[in-house]
N, CA, C and O atoms as a DFTB+ gen file, in Angstrom:
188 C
 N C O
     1  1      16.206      13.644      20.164
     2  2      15.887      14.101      18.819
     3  2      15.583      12.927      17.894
     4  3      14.789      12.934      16.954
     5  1      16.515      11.691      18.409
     6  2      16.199      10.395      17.460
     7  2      14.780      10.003      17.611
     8  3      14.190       9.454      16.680
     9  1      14.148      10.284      18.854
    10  2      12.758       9.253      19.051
    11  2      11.917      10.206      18.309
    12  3      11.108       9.553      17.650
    13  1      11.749      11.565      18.120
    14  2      11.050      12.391      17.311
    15  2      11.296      12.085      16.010
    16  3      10.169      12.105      15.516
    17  1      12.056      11.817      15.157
    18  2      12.562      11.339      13.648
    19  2      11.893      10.194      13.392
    20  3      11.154      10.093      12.414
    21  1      12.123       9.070      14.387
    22  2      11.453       7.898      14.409
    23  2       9.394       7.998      14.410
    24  3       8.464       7.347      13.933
    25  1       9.581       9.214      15.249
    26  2       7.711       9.498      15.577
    27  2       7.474       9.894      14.194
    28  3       6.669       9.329      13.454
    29  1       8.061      10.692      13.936
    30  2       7.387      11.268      12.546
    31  2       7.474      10.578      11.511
    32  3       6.596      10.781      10.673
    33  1       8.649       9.422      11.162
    34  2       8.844       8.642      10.498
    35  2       7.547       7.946      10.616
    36  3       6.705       8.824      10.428
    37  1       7.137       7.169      10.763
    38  2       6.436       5.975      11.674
    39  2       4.670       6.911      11.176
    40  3       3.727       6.472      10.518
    41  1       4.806       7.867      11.644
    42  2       3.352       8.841      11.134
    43  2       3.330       8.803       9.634
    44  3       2.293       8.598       9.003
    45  1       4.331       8.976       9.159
    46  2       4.479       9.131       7.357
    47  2       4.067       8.274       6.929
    48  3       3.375       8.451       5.927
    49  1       4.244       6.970       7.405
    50  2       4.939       5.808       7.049
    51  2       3.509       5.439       7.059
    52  3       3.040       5.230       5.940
    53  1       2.475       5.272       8.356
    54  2       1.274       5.396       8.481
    55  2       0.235       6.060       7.414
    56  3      -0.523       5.361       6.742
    57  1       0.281       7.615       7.317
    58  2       0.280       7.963       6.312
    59  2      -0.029       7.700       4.919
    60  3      -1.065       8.042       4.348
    61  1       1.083       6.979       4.344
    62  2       1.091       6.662       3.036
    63  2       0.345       5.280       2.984
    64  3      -0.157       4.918       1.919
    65  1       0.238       4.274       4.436
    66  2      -0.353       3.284       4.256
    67  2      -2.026       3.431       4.222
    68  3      -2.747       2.618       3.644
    69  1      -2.316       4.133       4.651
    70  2      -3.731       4.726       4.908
    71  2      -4.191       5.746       3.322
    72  3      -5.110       5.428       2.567
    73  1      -3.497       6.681       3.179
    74  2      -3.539       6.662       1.472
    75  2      -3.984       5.919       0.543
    76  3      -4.889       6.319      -0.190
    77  1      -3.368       4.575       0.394
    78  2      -2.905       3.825      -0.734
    79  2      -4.410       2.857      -0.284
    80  3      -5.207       2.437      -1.123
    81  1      -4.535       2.655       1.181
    82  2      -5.617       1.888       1.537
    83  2      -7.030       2.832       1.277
    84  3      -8.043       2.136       1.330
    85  1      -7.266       4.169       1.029
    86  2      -8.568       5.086       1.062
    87  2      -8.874       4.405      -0.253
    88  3      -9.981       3.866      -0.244
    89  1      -8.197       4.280      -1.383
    90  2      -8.998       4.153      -2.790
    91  2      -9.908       2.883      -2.509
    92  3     -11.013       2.950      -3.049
    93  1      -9.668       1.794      -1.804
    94  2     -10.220       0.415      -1.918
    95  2     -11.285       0.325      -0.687
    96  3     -10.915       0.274       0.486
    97  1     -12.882       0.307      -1.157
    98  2     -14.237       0.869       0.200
    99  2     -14.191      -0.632       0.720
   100  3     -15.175      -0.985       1.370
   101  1     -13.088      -1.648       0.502
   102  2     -13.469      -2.780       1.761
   103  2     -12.192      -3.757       1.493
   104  3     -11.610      -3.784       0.409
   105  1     -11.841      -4.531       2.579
   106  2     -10.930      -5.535       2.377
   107  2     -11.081      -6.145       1.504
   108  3     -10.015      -6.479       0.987
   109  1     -12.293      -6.646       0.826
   110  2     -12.384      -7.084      -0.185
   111  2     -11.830      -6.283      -1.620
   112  3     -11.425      -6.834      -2.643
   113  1     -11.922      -5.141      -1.413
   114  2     -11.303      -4.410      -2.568
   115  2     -10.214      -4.345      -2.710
   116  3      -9.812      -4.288      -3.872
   117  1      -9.279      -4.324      -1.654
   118  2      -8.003      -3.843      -1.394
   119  2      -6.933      -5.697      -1.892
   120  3      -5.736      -5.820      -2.153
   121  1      -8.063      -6.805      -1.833
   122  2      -7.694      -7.841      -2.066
   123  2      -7.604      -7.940      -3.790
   124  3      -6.701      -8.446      -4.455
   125  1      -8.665      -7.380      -4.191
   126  2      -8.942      -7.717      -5.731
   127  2      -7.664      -6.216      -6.537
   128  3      -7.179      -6.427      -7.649
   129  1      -7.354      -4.972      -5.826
   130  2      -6.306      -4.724      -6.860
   131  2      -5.010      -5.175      -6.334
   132  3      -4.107      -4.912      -7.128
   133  1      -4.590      -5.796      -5.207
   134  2      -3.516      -6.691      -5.110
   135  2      -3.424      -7.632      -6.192
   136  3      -2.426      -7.541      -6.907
   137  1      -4.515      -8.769      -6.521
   138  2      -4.489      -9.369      -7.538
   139  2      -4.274      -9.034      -8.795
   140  3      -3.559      -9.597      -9.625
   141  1      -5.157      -7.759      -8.932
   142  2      -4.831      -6.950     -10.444
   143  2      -3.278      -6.231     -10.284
   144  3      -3.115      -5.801     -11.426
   145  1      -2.761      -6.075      -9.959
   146  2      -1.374      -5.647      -9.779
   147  2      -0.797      -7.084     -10.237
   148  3      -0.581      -7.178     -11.445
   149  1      -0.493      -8.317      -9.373
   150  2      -0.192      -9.164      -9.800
   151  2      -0.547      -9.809     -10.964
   152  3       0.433     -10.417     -11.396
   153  1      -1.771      -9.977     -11.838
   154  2      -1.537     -10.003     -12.939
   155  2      -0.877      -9.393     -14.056
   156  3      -0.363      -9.956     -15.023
   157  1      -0.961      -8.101     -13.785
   158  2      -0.371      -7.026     -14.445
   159  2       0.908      -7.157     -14.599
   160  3       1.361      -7.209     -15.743
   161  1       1.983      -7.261     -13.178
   162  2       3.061      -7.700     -13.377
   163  2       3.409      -9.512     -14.249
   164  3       4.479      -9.540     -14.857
   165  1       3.113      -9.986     -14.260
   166  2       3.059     -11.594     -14.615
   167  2       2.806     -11.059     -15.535
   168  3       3.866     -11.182     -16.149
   169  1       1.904     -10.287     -16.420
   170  2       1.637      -9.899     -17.216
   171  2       3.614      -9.315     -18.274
   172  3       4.126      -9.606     -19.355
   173  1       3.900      -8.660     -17.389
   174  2       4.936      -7.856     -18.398
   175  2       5.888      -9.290     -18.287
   176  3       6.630      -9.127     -19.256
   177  1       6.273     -10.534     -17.694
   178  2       7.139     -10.986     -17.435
   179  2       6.554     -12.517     -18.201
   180  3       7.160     -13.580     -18.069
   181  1       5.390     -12.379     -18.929
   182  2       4.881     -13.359     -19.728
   183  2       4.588     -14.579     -19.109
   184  3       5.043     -15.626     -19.571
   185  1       3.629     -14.553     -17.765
   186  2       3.096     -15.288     -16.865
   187  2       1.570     -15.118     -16.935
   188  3       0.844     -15.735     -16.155
């Protein structure tokens, strides 16, 4: 029953990484809102 929890885990988990990766149409994109995130944060922390 554990290796099924783990399968489906692991699918989710997949999942949400593939999600978060659909908005950005190339590695190159997915590089430039990493950066904008990091400014953003530096941003609230006066960096």
């Amino acid at each position: 029953m554990k290796t099924r929890q783990r399968r489906t885990g692991a699918w989710f988990a997949l999942g949400l990484v593939l999600l978060a990766v659909s908005g950005c149409a190339t590695v190159e994109g997915i590089g430039y809102d990493i950066s904008a995130g990091a400014r953003t944060v530096g941003g609230w922390f006066g960096g």
